[in-house]
C-alpha positions as semicolon CSV with decimal commas, in nm:
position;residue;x (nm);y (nm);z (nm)
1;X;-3,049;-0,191;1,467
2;X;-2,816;-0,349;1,256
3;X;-2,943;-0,490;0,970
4;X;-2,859;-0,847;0,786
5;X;-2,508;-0,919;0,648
6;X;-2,635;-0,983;0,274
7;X;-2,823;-0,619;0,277
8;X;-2,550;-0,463;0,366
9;X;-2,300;-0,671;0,147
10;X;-2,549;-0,615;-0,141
11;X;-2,707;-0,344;-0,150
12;X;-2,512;-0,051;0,083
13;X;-2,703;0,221;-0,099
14;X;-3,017;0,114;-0,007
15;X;-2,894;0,113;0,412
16;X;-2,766;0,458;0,322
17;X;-3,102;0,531;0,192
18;X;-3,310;0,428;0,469
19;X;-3,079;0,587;0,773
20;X;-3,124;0,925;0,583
21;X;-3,487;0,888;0,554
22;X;-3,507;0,748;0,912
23;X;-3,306;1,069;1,003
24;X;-3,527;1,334;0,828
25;X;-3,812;1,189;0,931
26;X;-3,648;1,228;1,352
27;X;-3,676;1,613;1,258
28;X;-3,317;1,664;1,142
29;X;-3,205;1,954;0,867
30;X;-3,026;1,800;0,511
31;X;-2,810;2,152;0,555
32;X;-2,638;2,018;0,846
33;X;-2,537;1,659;0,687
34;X;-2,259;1,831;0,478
35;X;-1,902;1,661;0,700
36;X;-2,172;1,459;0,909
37;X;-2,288;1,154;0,934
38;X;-2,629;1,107;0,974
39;X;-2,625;0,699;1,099
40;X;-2,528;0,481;0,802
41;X;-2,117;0,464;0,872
42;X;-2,219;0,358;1,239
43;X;-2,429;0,124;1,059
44;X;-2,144;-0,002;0,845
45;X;-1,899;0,026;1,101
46;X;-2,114;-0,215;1,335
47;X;-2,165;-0,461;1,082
48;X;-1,780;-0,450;0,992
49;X;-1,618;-0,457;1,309
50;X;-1,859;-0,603;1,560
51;X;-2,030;-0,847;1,350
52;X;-1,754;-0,998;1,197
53;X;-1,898;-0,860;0,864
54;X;-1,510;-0,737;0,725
55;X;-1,418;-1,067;0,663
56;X;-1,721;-1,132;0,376
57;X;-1,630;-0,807;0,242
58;X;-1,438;-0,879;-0,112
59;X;-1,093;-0,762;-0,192
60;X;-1,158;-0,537;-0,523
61;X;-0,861;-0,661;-0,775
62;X;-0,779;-0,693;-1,170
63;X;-0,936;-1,029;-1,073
64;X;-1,212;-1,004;-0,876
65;X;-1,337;-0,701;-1,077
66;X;-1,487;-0,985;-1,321
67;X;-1,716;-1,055;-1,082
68;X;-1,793;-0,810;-0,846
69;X;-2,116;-0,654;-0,905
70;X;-2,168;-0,271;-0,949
71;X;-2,302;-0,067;-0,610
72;X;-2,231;-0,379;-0,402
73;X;-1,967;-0,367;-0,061
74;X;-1,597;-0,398;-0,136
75;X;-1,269;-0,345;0,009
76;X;-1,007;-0,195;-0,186
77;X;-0,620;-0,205;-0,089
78;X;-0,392;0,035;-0,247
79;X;-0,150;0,323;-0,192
80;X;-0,218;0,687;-0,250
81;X;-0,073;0,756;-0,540
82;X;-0,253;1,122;-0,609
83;X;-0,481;1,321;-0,449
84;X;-0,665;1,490;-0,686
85;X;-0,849;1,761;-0,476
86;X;-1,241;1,850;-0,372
87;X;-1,535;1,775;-0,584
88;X;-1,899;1,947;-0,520
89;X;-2,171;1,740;-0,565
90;X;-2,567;1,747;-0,530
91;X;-2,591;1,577;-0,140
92;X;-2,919;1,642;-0,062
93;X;-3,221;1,739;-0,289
94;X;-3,633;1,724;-0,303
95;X;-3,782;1,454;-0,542
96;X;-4,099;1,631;-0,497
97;X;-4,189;1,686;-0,114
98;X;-3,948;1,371;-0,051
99;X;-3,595;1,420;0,055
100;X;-3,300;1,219;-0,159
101;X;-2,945;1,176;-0,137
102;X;-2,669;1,116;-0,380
103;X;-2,439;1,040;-0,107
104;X;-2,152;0,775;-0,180
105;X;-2,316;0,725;-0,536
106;X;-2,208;0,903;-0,840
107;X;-2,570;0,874;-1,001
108;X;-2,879;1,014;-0,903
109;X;-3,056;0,732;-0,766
110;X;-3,423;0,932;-0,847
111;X;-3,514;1,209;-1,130
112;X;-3,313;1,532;-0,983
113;X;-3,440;1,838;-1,120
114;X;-3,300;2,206;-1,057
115;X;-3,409;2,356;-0,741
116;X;-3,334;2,565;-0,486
117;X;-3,390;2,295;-0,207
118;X;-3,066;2,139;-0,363
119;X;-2,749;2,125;-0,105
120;X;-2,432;2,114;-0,257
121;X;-2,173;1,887;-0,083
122;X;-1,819;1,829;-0,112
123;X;-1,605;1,514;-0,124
124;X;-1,235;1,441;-0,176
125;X;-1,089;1,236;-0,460
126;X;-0,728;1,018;-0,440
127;X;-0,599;0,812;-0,722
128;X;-0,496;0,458;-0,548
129;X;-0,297;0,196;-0,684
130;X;-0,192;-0,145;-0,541
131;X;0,104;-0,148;-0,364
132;X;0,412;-0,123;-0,624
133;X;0,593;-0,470;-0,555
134;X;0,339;-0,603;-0,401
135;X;0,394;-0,985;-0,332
136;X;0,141;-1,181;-0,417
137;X;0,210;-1,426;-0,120
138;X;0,024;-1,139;0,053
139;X;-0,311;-1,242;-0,119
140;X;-0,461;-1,471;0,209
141;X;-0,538;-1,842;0,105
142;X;-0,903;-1,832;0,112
143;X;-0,908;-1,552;-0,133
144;X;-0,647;-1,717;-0,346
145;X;-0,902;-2,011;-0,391
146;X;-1,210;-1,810;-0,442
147;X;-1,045;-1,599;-0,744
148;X;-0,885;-1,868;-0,902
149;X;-1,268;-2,074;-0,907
150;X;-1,448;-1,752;-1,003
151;X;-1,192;-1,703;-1,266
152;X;-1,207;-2,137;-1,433
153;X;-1,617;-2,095;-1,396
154;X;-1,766;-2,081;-1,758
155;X;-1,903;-1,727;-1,858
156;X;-2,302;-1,940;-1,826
157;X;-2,224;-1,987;-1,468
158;X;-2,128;-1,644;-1,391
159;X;-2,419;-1,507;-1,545
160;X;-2,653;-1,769;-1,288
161;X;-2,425;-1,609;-1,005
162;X;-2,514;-1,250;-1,117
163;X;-2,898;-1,388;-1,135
164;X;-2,846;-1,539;-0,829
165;X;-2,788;-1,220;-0,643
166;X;-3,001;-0,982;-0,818
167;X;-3,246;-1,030;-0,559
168;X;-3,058;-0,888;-0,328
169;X;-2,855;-0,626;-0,510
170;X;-3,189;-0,500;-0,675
171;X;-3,361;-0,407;-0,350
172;X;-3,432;-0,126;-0,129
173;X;-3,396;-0,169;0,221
174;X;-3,546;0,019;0,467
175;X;-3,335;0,034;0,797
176;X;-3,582;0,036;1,145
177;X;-3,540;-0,111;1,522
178;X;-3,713;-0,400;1,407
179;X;-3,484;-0,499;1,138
180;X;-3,419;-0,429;0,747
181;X;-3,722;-0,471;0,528
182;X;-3,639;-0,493;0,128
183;X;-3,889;-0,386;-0,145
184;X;-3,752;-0,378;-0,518
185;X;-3,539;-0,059;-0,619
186;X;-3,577;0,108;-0,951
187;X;-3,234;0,187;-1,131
188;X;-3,197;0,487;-1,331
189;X;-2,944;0,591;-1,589
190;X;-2,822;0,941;-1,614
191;X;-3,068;1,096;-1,792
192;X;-3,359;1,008;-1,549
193;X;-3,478;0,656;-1,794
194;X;-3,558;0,317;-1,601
195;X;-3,289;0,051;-1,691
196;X;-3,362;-0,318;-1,596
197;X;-3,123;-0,493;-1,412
198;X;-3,092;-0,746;-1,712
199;X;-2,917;-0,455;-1,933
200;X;-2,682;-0,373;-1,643
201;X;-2,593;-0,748;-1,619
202;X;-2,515;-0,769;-1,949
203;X;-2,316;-0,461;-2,026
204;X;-2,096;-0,532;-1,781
205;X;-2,021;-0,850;-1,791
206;X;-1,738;-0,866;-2,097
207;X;-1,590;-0,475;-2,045
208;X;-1,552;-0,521;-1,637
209;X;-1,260;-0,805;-1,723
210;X;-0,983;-0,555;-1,767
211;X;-0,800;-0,678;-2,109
212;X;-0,652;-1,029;-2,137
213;X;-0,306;-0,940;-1,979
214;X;-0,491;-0,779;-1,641
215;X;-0,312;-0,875;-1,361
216;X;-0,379;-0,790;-1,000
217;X;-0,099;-0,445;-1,057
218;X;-0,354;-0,324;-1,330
219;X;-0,596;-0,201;-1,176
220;X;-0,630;0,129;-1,039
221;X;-0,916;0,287;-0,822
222;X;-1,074;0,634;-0,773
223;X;-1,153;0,646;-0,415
224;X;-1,383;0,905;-0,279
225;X;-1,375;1,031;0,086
226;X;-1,656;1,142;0,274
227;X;-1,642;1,365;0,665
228;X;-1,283;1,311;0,707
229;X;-1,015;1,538;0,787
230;X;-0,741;1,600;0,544
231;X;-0,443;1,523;0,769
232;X;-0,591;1,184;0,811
233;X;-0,481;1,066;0,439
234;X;-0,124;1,142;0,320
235;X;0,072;1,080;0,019
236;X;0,229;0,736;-0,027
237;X;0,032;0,576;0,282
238;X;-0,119;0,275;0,195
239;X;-0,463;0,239;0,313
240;X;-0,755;-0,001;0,289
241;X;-1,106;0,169;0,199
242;X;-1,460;-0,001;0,232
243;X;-1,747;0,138;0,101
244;X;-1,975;0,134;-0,248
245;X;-1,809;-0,023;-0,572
246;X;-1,937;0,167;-0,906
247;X;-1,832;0,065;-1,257
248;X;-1,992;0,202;-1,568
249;X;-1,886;0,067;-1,872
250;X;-2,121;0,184;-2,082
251;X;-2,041;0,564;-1,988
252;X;-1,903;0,769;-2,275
253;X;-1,739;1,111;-2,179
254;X;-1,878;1,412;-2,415
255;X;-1,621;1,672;-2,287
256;X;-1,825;1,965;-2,443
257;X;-2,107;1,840;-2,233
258;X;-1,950;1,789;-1,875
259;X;-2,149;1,948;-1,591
260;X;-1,995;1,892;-1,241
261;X;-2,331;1,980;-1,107
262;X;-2,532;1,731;-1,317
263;X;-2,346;1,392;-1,201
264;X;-2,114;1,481;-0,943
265;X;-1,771;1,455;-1,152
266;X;-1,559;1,719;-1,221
267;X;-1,405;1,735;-1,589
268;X;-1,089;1,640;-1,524
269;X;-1,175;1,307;-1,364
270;X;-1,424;1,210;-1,609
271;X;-1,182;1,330;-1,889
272;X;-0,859;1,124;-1,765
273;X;-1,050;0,879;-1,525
274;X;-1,311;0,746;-1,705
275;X;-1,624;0,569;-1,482
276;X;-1,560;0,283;-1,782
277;X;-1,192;0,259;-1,763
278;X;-1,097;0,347;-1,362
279;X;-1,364;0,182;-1,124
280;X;-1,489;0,395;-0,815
281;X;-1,529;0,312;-0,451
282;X;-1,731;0,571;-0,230
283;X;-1,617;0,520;0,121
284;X;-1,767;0,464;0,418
285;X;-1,444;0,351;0,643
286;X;-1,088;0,324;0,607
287;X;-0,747;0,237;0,789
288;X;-0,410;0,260;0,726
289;X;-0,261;-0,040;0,699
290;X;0,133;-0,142;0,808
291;X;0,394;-0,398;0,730
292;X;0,216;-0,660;0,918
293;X;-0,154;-0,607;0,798
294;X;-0,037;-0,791;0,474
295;X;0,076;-1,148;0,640
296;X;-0,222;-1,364;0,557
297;X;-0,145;-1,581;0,872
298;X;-0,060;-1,330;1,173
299;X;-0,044;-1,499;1,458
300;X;-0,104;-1,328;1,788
301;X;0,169;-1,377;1,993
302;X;0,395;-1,150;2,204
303;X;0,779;-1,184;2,055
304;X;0,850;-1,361;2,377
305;X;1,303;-1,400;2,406
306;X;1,274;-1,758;2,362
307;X;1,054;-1,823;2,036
308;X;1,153;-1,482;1,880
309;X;1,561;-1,670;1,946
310;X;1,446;-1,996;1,781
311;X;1,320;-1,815;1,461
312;X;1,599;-1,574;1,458
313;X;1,839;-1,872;1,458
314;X;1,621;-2,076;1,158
315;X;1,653;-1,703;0,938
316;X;1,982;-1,638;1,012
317;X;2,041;-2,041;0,888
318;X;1,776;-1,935;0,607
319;X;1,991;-1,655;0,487
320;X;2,364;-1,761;0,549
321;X;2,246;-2,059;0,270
322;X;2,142;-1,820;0,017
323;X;2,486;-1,614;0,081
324;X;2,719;-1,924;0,026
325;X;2,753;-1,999;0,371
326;X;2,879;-1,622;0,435
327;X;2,798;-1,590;0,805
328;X;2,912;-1,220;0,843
329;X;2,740;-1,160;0,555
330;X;2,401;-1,299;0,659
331;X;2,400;-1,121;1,018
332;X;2,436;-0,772;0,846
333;X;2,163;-0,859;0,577
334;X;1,952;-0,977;0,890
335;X;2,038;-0,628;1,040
336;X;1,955;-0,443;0,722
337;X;1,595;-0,646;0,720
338;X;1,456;-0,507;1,051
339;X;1,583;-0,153;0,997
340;X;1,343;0,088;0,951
341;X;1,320;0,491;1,002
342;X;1,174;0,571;1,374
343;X;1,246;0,917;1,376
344;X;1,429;1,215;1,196
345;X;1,664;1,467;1,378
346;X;1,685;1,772;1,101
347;X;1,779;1,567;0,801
348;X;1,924;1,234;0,936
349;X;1,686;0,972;0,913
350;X;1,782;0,742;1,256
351;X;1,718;0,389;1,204
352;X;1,789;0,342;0,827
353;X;2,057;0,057;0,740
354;X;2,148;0,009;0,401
355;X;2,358;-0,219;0,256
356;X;2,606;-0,252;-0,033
357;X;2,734;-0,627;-0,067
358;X;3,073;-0,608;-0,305
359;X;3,259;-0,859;-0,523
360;X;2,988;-0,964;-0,713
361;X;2,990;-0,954;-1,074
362;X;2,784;-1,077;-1,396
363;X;2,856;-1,438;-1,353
364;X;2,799;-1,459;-1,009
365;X;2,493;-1,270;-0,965
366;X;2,270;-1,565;-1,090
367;X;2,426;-1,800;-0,861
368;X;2,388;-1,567;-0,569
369;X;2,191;-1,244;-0,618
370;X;1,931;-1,433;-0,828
371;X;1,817;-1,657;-0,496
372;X;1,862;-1,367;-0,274
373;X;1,575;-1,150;-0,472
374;X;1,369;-1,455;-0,461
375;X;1,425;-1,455;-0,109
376;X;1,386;-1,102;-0,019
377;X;1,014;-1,145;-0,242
378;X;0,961;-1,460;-0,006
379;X;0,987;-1,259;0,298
380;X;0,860;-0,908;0,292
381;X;0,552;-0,791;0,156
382;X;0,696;-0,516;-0,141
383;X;0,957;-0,591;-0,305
384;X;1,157;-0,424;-0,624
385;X;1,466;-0,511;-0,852
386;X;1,628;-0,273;-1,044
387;X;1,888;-0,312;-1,250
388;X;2,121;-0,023;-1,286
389;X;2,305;0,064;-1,618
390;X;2,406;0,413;-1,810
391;X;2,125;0,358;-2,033
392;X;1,831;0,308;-1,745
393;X;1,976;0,646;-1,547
394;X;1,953;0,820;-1,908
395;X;1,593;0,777;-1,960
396;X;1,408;0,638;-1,633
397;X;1,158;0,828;-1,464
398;X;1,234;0,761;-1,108
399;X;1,120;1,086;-0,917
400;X;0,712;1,183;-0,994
401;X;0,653;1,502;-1,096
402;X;0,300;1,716;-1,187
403;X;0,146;1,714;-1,501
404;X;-0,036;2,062;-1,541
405;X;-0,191;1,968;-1,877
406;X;-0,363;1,675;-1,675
407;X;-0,364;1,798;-1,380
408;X;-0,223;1,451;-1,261
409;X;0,086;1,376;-1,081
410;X;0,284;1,147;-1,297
411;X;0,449;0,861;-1,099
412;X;0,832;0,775;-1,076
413;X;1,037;0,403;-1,009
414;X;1,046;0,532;-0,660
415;X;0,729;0,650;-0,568
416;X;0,701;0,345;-0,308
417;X;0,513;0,252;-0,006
418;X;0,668;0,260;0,350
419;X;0,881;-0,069;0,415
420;X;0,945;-0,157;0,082
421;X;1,238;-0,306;-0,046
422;X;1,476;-0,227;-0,327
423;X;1,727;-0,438;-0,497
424;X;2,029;-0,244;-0,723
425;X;2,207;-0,491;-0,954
426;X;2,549;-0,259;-1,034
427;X;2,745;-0,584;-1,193
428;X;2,560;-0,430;-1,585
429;X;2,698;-0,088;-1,511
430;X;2,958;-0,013;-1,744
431;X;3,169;0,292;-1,846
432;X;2,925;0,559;-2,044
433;X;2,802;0,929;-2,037
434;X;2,525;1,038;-1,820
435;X;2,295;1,321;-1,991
436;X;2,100;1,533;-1,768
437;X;1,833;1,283;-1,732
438;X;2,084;1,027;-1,601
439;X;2,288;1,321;-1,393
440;X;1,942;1,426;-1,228
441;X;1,861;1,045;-1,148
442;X;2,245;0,952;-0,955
443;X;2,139;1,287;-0,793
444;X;1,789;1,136;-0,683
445;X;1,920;0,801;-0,592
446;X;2,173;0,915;-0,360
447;X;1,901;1,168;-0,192
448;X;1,681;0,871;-0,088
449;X;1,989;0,640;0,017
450;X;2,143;0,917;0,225
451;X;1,873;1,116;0,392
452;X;1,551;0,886;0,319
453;X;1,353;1,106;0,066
454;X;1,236;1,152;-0,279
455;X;1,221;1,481;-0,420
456;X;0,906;1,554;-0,590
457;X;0,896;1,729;-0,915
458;X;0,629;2,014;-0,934
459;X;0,793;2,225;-1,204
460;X;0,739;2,561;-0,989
461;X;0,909;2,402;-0,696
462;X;1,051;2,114;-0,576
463;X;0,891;1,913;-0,283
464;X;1,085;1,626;-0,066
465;X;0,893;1,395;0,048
466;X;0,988;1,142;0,345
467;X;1,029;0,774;0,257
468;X;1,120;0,442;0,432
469;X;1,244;0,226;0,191
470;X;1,545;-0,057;0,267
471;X;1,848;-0,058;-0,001
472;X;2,062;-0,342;-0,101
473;X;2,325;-0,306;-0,350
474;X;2,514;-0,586;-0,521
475;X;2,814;-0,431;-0,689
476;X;3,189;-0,534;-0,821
477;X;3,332;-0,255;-0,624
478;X;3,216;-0,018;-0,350
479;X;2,876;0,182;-0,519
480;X;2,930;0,511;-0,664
481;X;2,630;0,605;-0,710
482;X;2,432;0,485;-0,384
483;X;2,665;0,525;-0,100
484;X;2,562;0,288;0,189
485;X;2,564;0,267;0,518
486;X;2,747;-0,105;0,524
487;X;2,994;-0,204;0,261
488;X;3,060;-0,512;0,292
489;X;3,311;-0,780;0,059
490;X;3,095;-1,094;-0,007
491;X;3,278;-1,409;0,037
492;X;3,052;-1,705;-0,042
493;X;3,182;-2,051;-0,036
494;X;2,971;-2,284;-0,129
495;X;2,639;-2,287;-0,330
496;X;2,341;-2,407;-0,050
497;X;1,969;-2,453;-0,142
498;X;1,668;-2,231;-0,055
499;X;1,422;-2,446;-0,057
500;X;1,199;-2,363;0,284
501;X;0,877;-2,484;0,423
502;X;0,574;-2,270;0,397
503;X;0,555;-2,281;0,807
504;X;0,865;-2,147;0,846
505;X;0,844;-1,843;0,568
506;X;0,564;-1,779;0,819
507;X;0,707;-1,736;1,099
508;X;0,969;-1,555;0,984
509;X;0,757;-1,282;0,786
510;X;0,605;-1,251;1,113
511;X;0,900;-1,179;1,320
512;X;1,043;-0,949;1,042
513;X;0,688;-0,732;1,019
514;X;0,659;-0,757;1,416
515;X;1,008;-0,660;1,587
516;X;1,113;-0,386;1,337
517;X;0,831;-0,192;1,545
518;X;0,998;-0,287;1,880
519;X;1,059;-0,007;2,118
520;X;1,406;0,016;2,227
521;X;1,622;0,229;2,521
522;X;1,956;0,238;2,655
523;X;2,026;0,197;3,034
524;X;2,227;0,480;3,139
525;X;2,474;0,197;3,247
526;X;2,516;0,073;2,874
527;X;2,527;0,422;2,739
528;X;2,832;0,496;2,945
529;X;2,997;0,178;2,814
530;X;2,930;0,253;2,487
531;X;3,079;0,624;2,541
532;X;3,411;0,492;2,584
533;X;3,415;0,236;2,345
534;X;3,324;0,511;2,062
535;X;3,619;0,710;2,251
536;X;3,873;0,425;2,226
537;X;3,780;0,380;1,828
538;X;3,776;0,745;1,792
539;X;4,162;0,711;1,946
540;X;4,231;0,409;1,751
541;X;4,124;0,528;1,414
542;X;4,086;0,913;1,387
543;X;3,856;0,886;1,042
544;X;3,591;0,765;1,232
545;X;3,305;1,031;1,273
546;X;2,997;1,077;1,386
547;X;2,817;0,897;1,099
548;X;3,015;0,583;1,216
549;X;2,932;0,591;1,562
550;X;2,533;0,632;1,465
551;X;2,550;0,366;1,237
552;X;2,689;0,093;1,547
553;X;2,455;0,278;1,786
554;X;2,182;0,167;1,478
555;X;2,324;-0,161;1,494
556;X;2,318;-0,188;1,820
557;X;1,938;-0,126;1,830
558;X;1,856;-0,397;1,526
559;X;2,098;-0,617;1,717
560;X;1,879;-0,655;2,058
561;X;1,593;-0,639;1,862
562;X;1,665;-0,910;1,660
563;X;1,627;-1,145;1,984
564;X;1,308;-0,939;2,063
565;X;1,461;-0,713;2,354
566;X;1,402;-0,361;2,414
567;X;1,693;-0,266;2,556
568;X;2,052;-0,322;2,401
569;X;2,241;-0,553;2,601
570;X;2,647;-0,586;2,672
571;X;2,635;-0,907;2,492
572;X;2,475;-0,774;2,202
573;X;2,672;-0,422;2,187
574;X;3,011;-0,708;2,184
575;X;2,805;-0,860;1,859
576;X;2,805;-0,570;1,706
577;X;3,128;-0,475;1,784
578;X;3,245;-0,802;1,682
579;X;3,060;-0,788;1,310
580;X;3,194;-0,468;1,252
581;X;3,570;-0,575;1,319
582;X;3,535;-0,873;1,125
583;X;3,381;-0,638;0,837
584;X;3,706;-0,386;0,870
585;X;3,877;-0,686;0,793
586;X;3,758;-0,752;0,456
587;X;3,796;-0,421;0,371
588;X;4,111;-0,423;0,382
């Protein structure tokens, strides 16, 4: 049986503790826990999913770290920016005739002396970040509240709170079918001594806030994985992990002394992750998360034709303001917003749709390109501005590469999560020399713009790795550098406001993070309409190739999805056909 939501919220280890008791004591071998669970994920997972217990889980930040308390339940939120390989650790061992484990703890919870009853488990270790250009519109309302009221109380009233729960968090609980019972737990630093709650309390409660410039991109998190298979977790993914929060400030790393069998760390990550520096989160359950997992307000709806029409009309509105009333303009940016990469034949990546909006310049970047960032941050959930000059290509890192020394893989501008979006400002790029640096970086940008991926650099060998990441360029002239997929004159003419209620962002981050995952066909009857319209532009204009004609079937795709349909339309293939004549026309 389940037990109660504060026992599991505040004291995890102690659940995990009882369900391996309760399972030695059924008859079952330690040997065979190693890549098994023996109860206590069910047991989370339960109390999760089917209690509605994810929801008083908390969200583990630079901000709530302040007052989180140490071997409590948290979520954590992040991308994988490392994976920094297998660790063995003591699992299972005899305190005496009594079986313990040091499962999803780093610290023996009991004195652990040599034997050969030990079993030696393994665990994997990633390096997670939150999301680069993460939005912090993202952060739901209720939790916005709660951190900003956790973060005005006086340091006295923290302290109460941390009082407050210590009757819970300082408790063993013993898991049965007629409930949880709780009895007071004993905590033990490394070296086997009793400490009293009081001194944990107290050393953590001025080195957990994370410097006075923390912010919610500060903080990292070592997350270790338990009895899951490796192609479940990939670089880049972003992921949210629940499980066991540790902290120890107070640790001190004695390199000379490091014994991976003593504690469960291996030397590197105690060396360059620090238990007082780089908090850990032992996990009992995770999922990958997508685009839409990040709107704080999801409503479930289908995209029915008619609402997903009324929104796509407000947008479209929404963005031909911020473009100086540049209709054309805002329909291909619209486009360019719902691509994404479906699928990869050899080394095109179909579905990509970048775009490269021209006659801008210094002066008129503020006026329009300014608003549009603002915009683009407004709507989707990661978000990035760079601005592009001699001197930033010269000495950026933008590809990571591995670190033997560290062992660590070093990250780059453009190690990003899947659906984020990058702004290129060109208007500051002026004549100048690239050095190799700056030569190896143009190379690297036009990589991901053409073919979608970032090559990796592991000084042996070079590794590409797949991204999905929308491109908009704002340039005098046609890009050099990133060649796009639309190039398109801008012609604003007028200056409108962006000023939008919060309803409608909404809605619209909704219908961007929901149809950009549409599935979409051609009827045979469209396909052979569109055959000889690509013939009759083939006849009309002999430059045109087959990178033009899968860029309007693209379009043609984003098009129908745009008004929610699966299945492209003759209306919609004329739309498209239409926006790309008009486009020709600027061009020339």
């Amino acid at each position: 049986m389940v037990g109660l939501a504060y026992d599991c919220l505040a004291n995890p280890l102690g659940a995990v503790r009882s369900t391996f008791e309760k399972a030695i004591a059924s008859g079952s071998d330690p040997a065979s826990f190693d890549g098994r669970d023996w109860g206590a994920v069910d047991l989370f997972r339960h109390f999760l999913f089917e209690d509605d217990g994810l929801t008083q889980v908390p969200i583990l930040n630079s901000a709530t770290i302040r007052w989180v308390q140490p071997n409590t339940l948290v979520r954590f939120r992040g991308m994988i920016q490392d994976m920094l390989g297998n660790e063995f650790y003591v699992g299972a061992y005899k305190d005496g005739s009594v079986w313990r484990t040091n499962k999803f703890t780093d610290v023996p919870q009991f004195p652990m002396d040599t034997s050969p009853d030990m079993r030696l488990w393994e665990r994997r270790m990633l390096y997670c970040i939150p999301v680069p250009g993460q939005n912090s519109w993202t952060e739901s309302p209720s939790e916005a509240v709660m951190y900003r009221s956790m973060n005005s109380a006086t340091q006295q009233r923290e302290k109460r709170h941390r009082l407050d729960v210590e009757a819970t968090d300082n408790m063993d609980c013993n898991v049965s079918d007629e409930g949880v019972e709780c009895s007071p737990a004993k905590k033990l630093k490394e070296d086997g001594r009793l400490q009293s709650q009081e001194s944990i309390t107290e050393g953590t409660s001025s080195s957990m806030i994370m410097g006075p410039d923390a912010n919610r991109d500060s903080l990292p998190c070592l997350i270790k994985i338990y009895d899951c298979p490796e192609s479940d977790l990939k670089l880049n993914e972003v992921f949210e992990f629940v499980g066991v929060f540790t902290f120890d400030p107070e640790f001190k790393v004695d390199k000379d002394e490091c014994d991976d069998f003593t504690n469960g760390f291996s030397e590197d990550v105690l060396v360059h992750f620090p238990p007082n520096k780089v908090p850990r989160l032992h996990c009992f359950i995770h999922r990958k998360l997508a685009v839409h997992d990040f709107l704080p307000h999801s409503p479930t709806v289908e995209p029915k034709p008619n609402l997903v029409k009324e929104i796509r009309e407000a947008l479209l509105g929404h963005l031909t303001a911020i473009l100086g009333n540049d209709g054309v303009a805002a329909h291909f940016m619209l486009l360019h917003l719902l691509s994404t990469v479906y699928s990869r034949v050899e080394t095109v990546a179909v579905g990509k749709l970048s775009l490269n909006l021209t006659c801008f310049s210094k002066e008129s970047v503020p006026v329009f390109g300014t608003p549009l960032r603002l915009a683009m941050k407004n709507l989707l959930p990661f978000t990035q501005c760079i601005s592009l000059t001699v001197d930033y290509l010269n000495t950026a890192s933008l590809a990571p590469r591995k670190d033997y020394e560290t062992n660590r893989l070093i990250t780059g501008a453009l190690q990003l999560a899947e659906g984020s979006h990058l702004i290129f400002d060109e208007t500051h790029l002026e004549a100048g020399t690239l050095n190799s640096v700056g030569v190896e970086n143009a190379r690297v940008l036009k990589t991901l713009m053409e073919l979608q991926k970032v090559e990796y650099d592991f000084k042996f060998y070079k590794l590409d790795m797949a991204a999905d990441i929308k491109m908009l360029i704002l340039s005098e002239g046609k890009s050099n550098i990133l060649p796009a997929d639309i190039v398109l004159p801008f012609h604003p003419s007028s200056v409108g406001s962006s000023e939008v209620a919060a309803e409608a962002l909404e809605a619209w981050r909704w219908y961007l993070a929901t149809l950009r995952s549409l599935p979409h066909s051609i009827e045979p009857e469209m396909q052979k309409v569109i055959e000889n319209d690509l013939v009759a532009a083939r006849q009309e204009d002999r430059k045109l190739g087959t990178q033009d004609f899968s860029r309007l079937l693209t379009m043609g795709r984003l098009m129908s999805m745009s008004f929610g349909e699966t299945s492209l339309s003759l209306e919609h293939w004329q739309m498209v056909k239409e926006l790309e004549r008009l486009r020709k026309e600027r061009l020339k």
